[in-house]
Residue, then its C-alpha position, 0 to 999 in steps of 0.5 A: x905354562x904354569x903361572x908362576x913363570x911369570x909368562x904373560x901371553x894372550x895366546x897359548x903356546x900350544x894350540x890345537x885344531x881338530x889334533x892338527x896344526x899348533x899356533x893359534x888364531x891363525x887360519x882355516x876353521x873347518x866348518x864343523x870344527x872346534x876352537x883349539x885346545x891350549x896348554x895355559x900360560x901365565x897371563x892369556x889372551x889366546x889366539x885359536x889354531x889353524x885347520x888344515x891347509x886348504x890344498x915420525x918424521x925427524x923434526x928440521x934441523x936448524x943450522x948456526x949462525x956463524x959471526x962473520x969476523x971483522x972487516x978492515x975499514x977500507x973493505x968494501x960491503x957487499x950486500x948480505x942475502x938474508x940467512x936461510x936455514x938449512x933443513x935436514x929431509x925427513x928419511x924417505x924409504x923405499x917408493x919415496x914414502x918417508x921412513x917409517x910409516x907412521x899413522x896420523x893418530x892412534x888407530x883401534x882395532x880388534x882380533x878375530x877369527x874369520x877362517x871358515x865361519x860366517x863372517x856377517x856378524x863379526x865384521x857387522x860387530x867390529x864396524x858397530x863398535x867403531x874398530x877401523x882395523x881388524x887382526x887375523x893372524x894366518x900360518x903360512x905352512x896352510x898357505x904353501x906347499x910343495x915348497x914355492x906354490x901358494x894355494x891361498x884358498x880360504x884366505x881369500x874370501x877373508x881378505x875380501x870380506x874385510x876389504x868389502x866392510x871397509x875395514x883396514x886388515x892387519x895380516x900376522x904372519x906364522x908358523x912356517x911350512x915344516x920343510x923350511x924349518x932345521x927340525x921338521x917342525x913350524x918353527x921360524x925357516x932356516x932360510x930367511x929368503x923363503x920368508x921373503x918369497x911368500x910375504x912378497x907373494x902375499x903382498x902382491x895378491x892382496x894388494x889394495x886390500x892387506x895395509x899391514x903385514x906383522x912378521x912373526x908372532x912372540x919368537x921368544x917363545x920356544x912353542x914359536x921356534x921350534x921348541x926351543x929358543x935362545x938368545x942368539x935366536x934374536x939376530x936371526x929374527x932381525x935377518x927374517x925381519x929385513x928380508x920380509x921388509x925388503x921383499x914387501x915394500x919392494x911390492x907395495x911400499x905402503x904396507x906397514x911392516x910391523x915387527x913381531x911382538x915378544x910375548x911379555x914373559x919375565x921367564x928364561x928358559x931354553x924349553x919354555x921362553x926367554x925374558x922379552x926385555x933381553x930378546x928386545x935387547x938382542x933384536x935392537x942390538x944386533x950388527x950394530x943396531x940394523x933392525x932401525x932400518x927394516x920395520x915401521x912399528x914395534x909391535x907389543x903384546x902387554x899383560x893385563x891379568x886381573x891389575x887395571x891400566x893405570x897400575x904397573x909393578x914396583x911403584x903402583x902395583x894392584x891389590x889384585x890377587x897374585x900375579x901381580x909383583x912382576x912390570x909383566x903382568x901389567x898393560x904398563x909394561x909397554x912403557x918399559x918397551x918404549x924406553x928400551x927402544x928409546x936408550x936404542x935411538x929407536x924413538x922414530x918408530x911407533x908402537x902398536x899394541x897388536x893384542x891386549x885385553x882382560x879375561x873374565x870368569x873362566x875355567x882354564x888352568x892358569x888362567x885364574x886371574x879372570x874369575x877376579x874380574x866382572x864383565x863390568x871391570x872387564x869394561x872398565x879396564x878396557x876403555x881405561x887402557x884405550x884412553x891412557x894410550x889416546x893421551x899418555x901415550x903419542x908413540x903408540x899408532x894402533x892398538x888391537x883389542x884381543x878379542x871380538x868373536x872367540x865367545x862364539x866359536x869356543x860355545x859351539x865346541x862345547x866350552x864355554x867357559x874356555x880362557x878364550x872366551x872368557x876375553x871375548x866382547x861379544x857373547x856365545x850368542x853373538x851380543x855385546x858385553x858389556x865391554x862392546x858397549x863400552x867401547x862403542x860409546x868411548x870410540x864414538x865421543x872421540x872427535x875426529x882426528 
């Protein structure tokens, strides 16, 4: 998208595989095929497409007191028990768990990409770095077909090998298969109960080994809907929302559920995207506010362009060039989120920040933003981010880096100097940046929780 829109995304709307399937950082990589090509948006962190398919507690409540009235002096005095107070039970939801799952303290982690390639290096890299979580994202339409049988394929040895290095794996759920969609395309399905179907079907085949599930992934962009999307598109996400809920925790009630992020984008327009601040307001307002009850976290995917962390439009803008007069294109933008959820009574459920980041030099169209920013500022905002989130920021429960291995994956398709790349923290060659080494020192200071 053209960065005048003001559409901040860390993936692009349109993203292909070896001219297959759209979507991005989702899942089979063939081994000889390239990164995907992506239209550009405003603000970017990118995720790569798939190949083809595989054939807080509430505090307690303390009660009042009430004066007893004045005795008559001939009344007789009973002794009086000593006065308890009543405690109001945290929610509990569904396997006697409480409601929502929240994590103890702020969890870290990084997307990747681990479809079809060695995965060695890559989870070697995220555990040296002292990510506990790692993100991929999967397309369901590679997972499923014909309609009601699941082929997991590639995925399992994903899954497996993540589970083997001892990480914590975040699933992002998207693009459905097109003969559950109104158009043919992969949009979000018509149905929300087909939704539910695989996402208990997923839960129940990695059990132990799949902690969270993300269900969907910026659904105000009209790439993510079928090419087109509106406001009213919102409740219907919510519907998807509470049956993916329902249906994963009727499986395994541990698993976070977490609800998709809304790319931060200040732009409206039927063909392109609507503002993420009136989709969250049409989410959180549906029938009376039913979302509450059907996710653990809100995720947030906040800009980050060329403006280090600590800066947010209007009252602390950066001097960058461009992008810069818009709370979008700034990783504060997740405080504007959290109030939203806040003025909605949302306020029991955390955050997570399932893609952030700064791109570097590059050569992608609207992408520019990057060729302001060194590896060394690339650092810099990174670790910046990460320590206002750790101590301004008690809401937020895990946030994921946008990305480890993208570097790699876009030099052995002969463009290096792709978008992509360019937010990576490893190297074509697969050596830290800059920014790995930094994050690796901050992780290991921090004492244990």
């Amino acid at each position: 998208m053209p960065s005048h829109l003001h559409l901040h995304r860390r993936r692009s709307p349109v993203v292909l595989l070896l001219c297959l399937l759209a979507a991005c950082q989702a899942a089979p990589l063939p081994p000889t095929a390239r990164p995907p090509d992506r239209a550009a948006p405003a603000t970017a962190v990118g995720e790569l497409a798939t190949a083809p398919p595989p054939t807080t507690s509430i505090p307690p409540t303390i009660m009042p007191i009430v004066p007893t009235a004045t005795l008559p002096p001939t009344a007789t005095l009973l002794p009086t028990a000593t006065p308890t107070a009543t405690v109001t039970p945290a929610p509990v939801g569904p396997g006697g768990l409480p409601y929502p799952l929240k994590t103890a303290a702020l969890q870290f982690g990084v997307a990747a990409h681990l479809f079809y390639v060695s995965r060695t290096l890559p989870l070697r890299r995220t555990s040296e770095a002292g990510f506990g979580w790692l993100r991929q994202q999967i397309h369901w339409s590679d997972q499923e077909g014909p309609p009601g049988r699941y082929a997991w394929g590639e995925l399992d040895a994903v899954v497996n090998a993540v589970h083997a290095a001892g990480l914590n794996l975040l699933l992002s759920v998207v693009s459905s298969p097109s003969f559950y969609t109104a158009n043919g395309g992969h949009g979000m399905p018509k149905d929300p109960k087909k939704l539910g179907n695989f996402v208990a079907a997923l839960t129940k085949h990695y059990r132990g080994k799949v902690q969270a599930i993300e269900v969907w992934n910026e659904q105000n962009l009209a790439v993510e809907n079928g090419g087109r999307v509106a406001v009213a598109d919102a409740g219907h996400y919510v519907e998807l929302l509470k049956e993916a809920y329902t249906r994963i925790k009727a499986v395994d009630p541990s698993v976070y559920v977490v609800a998709g992020p809304p790319s931060s984008t200040g732009i409206t327009k039927a063909r392109v995207a609507i503002d993420d601040m009136t989709y969250y307001k049409a989410m959180y307002g549906y029938q009376g506010g039913m979302i509450r009850d059907y996710f653990d976290a809100q995720a947030v995917h906040p800009g980050g362009s060329a403006n280090p962390p600590d800066t947010l439009w209007p009252d602390n803008p950066s001097n960058a060039k461009g992008w810069t007069d818009h709370p979008t294109f700034y990783f504060r933008h997740v405080e504007d989120v959290r109030t939203l959820m806040l003025e909605y009574g949302l306020g029991d459920h955390q955050i997570w920040i399932t893609e952030f980041g700064w791109a570097t030099r590059n050569s992608s169209p609207g992408f520019e933003f990057g060729n302001q920013v060194s590896f060394e500022q690339q650092a810099e905002f990174t670790v910046g981010a990460m320590q206002r989130t750790k101590e301004q920021y008690p809401w937020v429960g895990a946030m994921f880096l946008w990305n480890l291995n993208f570097a790699i994956l876009r030099a052995r398709s002969g463009q290096p100097r792709h978008e992509q790349a360019s937010f990576g923290i490893l190297n074509a060659n697969g050596s830290p940046r800059p920014v790995f080494l930094a994050i690796q020192k901050y992780l290991a200071a921090l004492p244990p929780d």
